[in-house]
C-alpha positions as CSV (number, residue, x, y, z in Angstrom):
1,X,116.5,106.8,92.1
2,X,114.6,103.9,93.7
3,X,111.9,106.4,95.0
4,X,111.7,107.5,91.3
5,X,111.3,104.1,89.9
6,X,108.7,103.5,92.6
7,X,106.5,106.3,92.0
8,X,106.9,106.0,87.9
9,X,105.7,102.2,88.4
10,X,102.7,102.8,90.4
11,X,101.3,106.0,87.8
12,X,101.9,103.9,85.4
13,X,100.7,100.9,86.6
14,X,97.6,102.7,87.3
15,X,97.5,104.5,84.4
16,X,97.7,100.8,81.7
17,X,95.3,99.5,83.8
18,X,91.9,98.6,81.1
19,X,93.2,101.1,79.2
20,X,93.1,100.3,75.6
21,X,97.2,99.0,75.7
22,X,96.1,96.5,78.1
23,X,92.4,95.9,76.2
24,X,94.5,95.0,73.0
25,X,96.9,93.0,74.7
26,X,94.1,90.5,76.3
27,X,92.5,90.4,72.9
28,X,95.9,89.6,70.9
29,X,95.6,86.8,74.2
30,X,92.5,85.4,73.6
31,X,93.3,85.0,69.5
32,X,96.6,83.7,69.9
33,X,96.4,81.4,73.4
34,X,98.8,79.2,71.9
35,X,101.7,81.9,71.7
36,X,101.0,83.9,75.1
37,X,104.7,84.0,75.3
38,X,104.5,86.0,72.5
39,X,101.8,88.4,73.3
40,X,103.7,89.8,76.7
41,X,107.2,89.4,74.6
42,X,105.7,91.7,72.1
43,X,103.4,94.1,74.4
44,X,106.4,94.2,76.7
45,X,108.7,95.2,74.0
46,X,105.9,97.9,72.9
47,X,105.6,99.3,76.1
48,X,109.5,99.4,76.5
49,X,109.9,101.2,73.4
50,X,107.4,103.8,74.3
51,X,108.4,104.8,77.4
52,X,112.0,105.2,76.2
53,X,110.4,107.5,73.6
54,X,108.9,109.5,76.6
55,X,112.1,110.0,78.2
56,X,114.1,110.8,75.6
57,X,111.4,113.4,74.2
58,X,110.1,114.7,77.9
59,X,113.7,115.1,78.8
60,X,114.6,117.0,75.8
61,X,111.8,119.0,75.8
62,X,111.9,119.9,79.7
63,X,115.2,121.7,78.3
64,X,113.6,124.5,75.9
65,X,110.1,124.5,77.8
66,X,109.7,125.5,81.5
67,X,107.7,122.2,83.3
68,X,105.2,124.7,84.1
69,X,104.3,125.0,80.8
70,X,104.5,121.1,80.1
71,X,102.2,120.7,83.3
72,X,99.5,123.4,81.7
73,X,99.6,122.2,78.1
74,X,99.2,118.3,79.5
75,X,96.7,119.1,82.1
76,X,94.6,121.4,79.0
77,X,95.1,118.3,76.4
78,X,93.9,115.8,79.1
79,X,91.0,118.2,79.5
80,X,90.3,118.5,76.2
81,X,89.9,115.2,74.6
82,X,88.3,114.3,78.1
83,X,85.4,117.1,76.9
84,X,85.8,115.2,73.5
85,X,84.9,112.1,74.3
86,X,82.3,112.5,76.5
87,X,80.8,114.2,73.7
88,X,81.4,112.0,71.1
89,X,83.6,113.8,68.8
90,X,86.9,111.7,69.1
């Protein structure tokens, strides 16, 4: 279990960091410098949330799909909106 948590907290470490979670979060910072409390209370609670989400859903959907399937249909959305961006159309 502890390897698991490791490994989960460094991709997704990695993955938040200057993304636009973490953008957000040091804006809603900057505006509201008098309730930082508040900010990481409520960006913690956000990212809690979220991740419980991804659980719930990944675990029940690792039941009726084979995780080579998950990995391919990821890997192709990743892909994907990586081609869209770069040329502009999301």
């Amino acid at each position: 279990m502890w390897k698991t948590s490791l490994i989960t907290f460094v991709l997704v470490f990695l993955a938040e960091l200057g993304d636009k979670t973490q953008l957000t979060t040091m804006l809603m910072a900057a505006h509201n410098s008098e309730s930082m409390l508040g900010v990481f209370l409520g960006a913690s609670a956000a990212l809690i949330l979220t991740s419980l989400i991804g659980v719930l859903l990944g675990g029940t959907i690792a039941e009726i799909i084979p995780t080579s399937y998950i990995h391919a249909g990821a890997g192709s959305a990743f892909i994907i909106i990586g081609i869209l961006l770069i040329t502009g159309r999301f």
